[in-house]
C-alpha positions in Angstrom: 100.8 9.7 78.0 103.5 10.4 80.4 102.5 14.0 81.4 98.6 12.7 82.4 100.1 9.5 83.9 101.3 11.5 86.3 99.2 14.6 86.7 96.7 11.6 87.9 98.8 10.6 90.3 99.8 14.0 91.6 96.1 15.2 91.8 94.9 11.6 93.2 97.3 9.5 94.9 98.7 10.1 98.3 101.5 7.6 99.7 103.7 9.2 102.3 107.4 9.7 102.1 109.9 7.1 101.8 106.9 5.1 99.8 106.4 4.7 96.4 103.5 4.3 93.9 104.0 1.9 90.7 101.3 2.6 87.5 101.4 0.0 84.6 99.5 0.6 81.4 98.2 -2.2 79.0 96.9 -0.4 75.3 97.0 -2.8 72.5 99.4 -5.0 73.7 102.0 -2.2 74.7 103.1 -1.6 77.8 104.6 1.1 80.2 105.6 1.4 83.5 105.8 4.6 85.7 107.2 4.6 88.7 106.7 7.3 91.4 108.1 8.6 94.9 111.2 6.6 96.3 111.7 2.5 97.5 115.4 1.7 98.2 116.2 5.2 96.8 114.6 5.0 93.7 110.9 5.0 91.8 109.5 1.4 92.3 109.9 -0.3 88.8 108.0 -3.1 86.6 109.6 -5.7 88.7 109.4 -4.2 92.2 107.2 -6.7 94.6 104.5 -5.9 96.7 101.7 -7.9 98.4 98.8 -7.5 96.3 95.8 -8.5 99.0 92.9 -9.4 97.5 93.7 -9.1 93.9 94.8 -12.4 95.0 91.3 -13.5 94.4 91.3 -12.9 90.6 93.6 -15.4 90.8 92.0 -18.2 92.6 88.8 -17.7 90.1 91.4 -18.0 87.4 92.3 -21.5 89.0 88.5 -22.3 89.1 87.8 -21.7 85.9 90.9 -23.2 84.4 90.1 -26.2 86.9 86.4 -26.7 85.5 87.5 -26.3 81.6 90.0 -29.2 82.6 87.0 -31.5 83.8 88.6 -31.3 87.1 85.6 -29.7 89.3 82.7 -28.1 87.7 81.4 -24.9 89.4 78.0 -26.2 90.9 80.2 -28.4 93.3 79.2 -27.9 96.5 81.5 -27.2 99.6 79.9 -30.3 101.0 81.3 -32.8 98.3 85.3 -30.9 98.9 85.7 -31.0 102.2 84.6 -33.5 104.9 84.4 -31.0 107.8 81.2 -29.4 105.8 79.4 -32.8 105.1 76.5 -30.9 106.6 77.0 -27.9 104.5 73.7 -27.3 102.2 74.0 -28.5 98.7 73.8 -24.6 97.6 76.9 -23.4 98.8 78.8 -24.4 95.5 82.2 -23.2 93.9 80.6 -20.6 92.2 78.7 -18.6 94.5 81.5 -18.8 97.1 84.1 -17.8 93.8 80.8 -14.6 93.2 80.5 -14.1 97.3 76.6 -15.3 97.0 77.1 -17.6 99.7 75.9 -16.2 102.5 79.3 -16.5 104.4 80.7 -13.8 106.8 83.2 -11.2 105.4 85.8 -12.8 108.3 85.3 -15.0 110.9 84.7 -14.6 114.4 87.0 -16.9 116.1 89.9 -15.0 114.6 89.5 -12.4 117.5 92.7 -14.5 119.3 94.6 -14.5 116.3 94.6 -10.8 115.7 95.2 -9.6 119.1 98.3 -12.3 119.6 100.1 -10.4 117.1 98.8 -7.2 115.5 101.5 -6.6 112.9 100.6 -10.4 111.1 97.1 -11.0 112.5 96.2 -13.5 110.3 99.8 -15.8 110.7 98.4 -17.8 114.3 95.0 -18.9 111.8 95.7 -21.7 110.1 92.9 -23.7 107.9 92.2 -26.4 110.2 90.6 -23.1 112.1 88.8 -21.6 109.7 87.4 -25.7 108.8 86.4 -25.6 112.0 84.3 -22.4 112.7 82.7 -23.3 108.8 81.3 -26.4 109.8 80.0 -24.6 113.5 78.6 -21.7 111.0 76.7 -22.4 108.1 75.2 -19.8 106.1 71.3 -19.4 107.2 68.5 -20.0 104.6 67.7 -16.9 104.0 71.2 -15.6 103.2 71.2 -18.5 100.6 67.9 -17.9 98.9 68.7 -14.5 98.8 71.4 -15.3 96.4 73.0 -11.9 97.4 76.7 -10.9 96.8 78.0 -9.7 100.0 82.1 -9.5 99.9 83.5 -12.4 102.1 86.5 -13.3 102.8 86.0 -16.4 104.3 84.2 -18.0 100.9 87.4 -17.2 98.8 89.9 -18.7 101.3 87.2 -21.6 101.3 87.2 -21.9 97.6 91.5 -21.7 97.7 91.3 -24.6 100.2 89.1 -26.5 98.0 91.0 -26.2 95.0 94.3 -27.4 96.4 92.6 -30.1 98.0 91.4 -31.4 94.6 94.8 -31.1 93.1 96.4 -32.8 96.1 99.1 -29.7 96.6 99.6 -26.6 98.3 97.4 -23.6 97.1 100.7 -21.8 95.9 102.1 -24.3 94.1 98.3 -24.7 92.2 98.6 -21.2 91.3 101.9 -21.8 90.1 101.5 -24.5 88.4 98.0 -24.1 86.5 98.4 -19.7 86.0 101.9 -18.9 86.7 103.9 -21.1 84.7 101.4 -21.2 81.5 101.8 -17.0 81.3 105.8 -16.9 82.3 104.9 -15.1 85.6 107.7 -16.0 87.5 107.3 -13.4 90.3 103.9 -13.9 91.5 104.6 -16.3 94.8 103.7 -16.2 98.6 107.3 -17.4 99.3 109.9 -15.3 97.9 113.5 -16.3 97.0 116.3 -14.0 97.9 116.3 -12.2 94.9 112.6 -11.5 95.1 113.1 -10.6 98.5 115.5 -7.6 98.1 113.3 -6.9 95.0 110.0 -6.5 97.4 109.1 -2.9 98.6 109.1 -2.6 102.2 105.6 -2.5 103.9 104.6 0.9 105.8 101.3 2.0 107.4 99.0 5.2 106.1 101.8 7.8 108.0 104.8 6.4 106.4 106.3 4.2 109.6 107.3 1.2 108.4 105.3 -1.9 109.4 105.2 -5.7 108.6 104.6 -8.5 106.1 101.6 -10.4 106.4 101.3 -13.9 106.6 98.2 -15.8 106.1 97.9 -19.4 106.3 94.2 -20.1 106.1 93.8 -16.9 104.1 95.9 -17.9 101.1 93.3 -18.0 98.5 91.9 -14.6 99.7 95.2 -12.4 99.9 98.4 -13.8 100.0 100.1 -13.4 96.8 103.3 -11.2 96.3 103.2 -9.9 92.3 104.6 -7.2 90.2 103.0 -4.9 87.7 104.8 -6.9 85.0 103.3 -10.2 86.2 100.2 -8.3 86.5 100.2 -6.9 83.2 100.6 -10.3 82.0 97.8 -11.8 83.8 95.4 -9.1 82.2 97.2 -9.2 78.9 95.7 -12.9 78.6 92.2 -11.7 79.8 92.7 -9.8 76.5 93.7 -12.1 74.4 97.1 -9.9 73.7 99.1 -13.4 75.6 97.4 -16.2 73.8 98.2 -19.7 76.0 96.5 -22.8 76.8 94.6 -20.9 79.6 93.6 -17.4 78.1 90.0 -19.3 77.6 89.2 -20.5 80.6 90.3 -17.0 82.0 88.0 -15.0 79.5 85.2 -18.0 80.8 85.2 -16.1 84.4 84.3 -12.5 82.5 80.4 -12.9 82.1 78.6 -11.3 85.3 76.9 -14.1 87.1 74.9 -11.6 89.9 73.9 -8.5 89.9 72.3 -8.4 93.4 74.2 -6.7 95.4 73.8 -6.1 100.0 73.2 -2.9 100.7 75.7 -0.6 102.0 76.1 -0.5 105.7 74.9 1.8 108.3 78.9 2.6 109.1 79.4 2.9 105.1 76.9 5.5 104.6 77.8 7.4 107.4 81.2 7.7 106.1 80.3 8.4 102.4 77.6 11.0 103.9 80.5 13.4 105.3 83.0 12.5 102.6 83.4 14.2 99.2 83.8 10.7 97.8 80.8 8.1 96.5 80.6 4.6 97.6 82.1 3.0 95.0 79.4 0.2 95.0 77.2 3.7 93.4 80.0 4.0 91.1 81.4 0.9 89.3 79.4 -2.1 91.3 76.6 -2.9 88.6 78.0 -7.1 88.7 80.4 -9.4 90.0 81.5 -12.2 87.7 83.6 -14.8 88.7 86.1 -12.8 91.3 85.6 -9.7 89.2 83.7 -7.0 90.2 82.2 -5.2 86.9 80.9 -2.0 86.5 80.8 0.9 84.2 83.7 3.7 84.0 82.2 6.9 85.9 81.7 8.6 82.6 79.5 5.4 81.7 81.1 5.0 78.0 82.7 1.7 78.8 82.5 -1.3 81.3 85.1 -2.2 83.6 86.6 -5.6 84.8 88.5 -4.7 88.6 89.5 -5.8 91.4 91.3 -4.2 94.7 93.7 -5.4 97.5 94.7 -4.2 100.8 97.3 -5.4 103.3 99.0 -4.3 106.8 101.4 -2.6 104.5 100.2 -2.3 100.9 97.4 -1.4 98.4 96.6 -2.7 95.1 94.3 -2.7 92.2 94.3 -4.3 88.6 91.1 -3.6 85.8 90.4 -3.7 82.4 88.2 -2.3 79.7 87.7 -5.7 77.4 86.1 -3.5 74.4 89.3 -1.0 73.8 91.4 -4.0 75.0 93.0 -1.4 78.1 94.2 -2.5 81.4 96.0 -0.7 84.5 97.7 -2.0 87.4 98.5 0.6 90.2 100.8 -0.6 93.4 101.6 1.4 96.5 103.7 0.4 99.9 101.5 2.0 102.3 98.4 0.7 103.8 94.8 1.7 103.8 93.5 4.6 105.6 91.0 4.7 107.8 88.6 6.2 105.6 89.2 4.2 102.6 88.4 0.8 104.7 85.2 2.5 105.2 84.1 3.6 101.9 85.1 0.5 99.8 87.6 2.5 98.0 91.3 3.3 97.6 93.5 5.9 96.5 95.5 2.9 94.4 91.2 2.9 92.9 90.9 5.8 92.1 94.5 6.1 90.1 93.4 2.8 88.3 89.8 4.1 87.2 91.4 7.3 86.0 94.0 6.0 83.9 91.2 3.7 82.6 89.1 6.8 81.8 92.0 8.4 79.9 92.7 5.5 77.7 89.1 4.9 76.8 89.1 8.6 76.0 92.6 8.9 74.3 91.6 5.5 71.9 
């Protein structure tokens, strides 16, 4: 496995020098980790950290399903009933569409503007919730977003549904994650706050060129992208959506699998144009046929077998996690360099497209 682990890399990843790229591999309950390019001086490792973006949000729809199997909050609750500055809110927007993004909420919201421009290497650290309360209960979703029931990626409804949850529980949303996902599966290194150890352990940020840039903070944004992980946490995490780790949550986890919509917004005019003069699909035309609850499903590009994913992106990172429930096969790919330009505008990464082809070669090699 080790030579086409990293002929895939070679022919498909492409972090700069002095960054690294970290593949782990999940086939019946064995694992391996390959490390590649340099971090510190050496190939990142199973238990080099890196912000993982919006894989974060696999883990808040963990949290809300393990939540509802506890009796705590069922997923038809509505916004409205969770939070006081959205007593207005219509009944519709519940748990689950914002936890599917069928909520008719904005991808980001537009009174961030401020916050980005004060300081461009953390834009989201001068947001906090109270903000983000506060242009939700100013902007609720229209009618005819609602009743079109369409999933249209947002942001916004997953750091709403992360707000809502710690709310319930009365705590902070890292220590909910902790406390109900972490701790259950021994994931000790999945945090937003690092100790010193897991701070010289954490790869260094850097932007598409290799210049080193900046960790991102993200106060209102914590249920959307603020996690820190490791491939080893994260082969944990999708070893219990297996059922390889059994523990008291590996249920409620395998309970947020079924697809729940499969009506997706059309690409953009801006998408389009990119995909039109790139040699690369949108990946909603690829592996986009349903979202469940966080996951976006889909089948592998040869078609043989579906495919449970989900990516991440920060100022300084990329990120993507999936899993092929039928051969029991998951992959975790990690990189310390940003997004390019053109990935932001195709809806797909290079840290993707590594993931979905070591997927491919297990389904095929099984």
């Amino acid at each position: 496995m080790q030579d086409e682990i990293d002929n895939i890399v070679a022919s498909t990843s492409d972090h700069p020098a002095h960054t690294g790229v970290v593949v782990g591999v999940l086939k019946s309950n064995q694992r391996s980790i390959y490390g590649y390019g340099t971090i510190g001086g050496a190939p990142p490792a199973g238990d080099t950290i890196f912000e993982i973006g919006s894989v974060t949000k696999v883990f808040t729809t963990a949290l809300l399903s393990i939540l509802a199997a506890e009796g705590v909050i069922a997923l038809d609750d509505s916004a409205a009933d969770l939070a006081t500055e959205l007593i207005d809110y219509p009944p519709q927007v519940t748990l689950q569409r914002l936890a599917t993004h069928t909520a008719g909420l904005p991808k980001m919201p537009s009174n961030i503007l401020g916050s980005l421009l004060r300081e461009r290497d953390n834009p989201y650290a001068a947001y906090p919730s109270e903000k983000l309360l506060r242009y939700l209960s100013k902007h609720p979703p229209s009618r005819a977003s609602l009743e079109a029931r369409q999933v249209d990626y947002s942001n916004v409804g997953v750091a709403l549904l992360g707000i809502l949850l710690a709310r319930r529980l009365g705590d902070s949303f890292e220590a909910a994650i902790v406390s109900k996902v972490c701790e259950p599966l021994g994931m000790m290194d999945t945090r937003i706050k690092l100790t010193p150890d897991q701070e010289r352990r954490m790869a260094a940020p850097h932007n598409p060129r290799g210049k080193r840039s900046h960790n991102w903070d993200m106060p209102a944004f914590e249920g959307a992208g603020a996690l820190r992980s490791t491939a080893d946490d994260l082969l944990t995490f999708l070893a219990s959506h297996l059922g390889d780790v059994i523990s008291t949550i590996t249920s409620p986890l395998q309970d947020g699998h079924a697809i729940r919509s499969r009506t997706f917004a059309p690409p953009t005019p801006i998408q389009r144009l990119a995909a039109r003069f790139s040699a690369l699909d949108l990946i909603h035309d690829r592996i986009l046929d349903g979202m469940a609850l966080g996951w976006s499903v889909g089948q592998l590009p040869t078609g043989e077998k579906q495919v449970h994913w989900r990516h991440g992106a920060t100022g300084g990172y990329r990120a993507f996690i999936g899993f092929v429930k039928e051969k029991r096969l998951g992959a975790v790919v990690l990189a310390n360099s940003s997004l390019r330009m053109r990935d932001g505008l195709l809806g797909t990464t290079a840290t993707d497209r590594v993931g979905i082809a070591v997927l491919e070669h297990l389904v095929a090699s099984s």
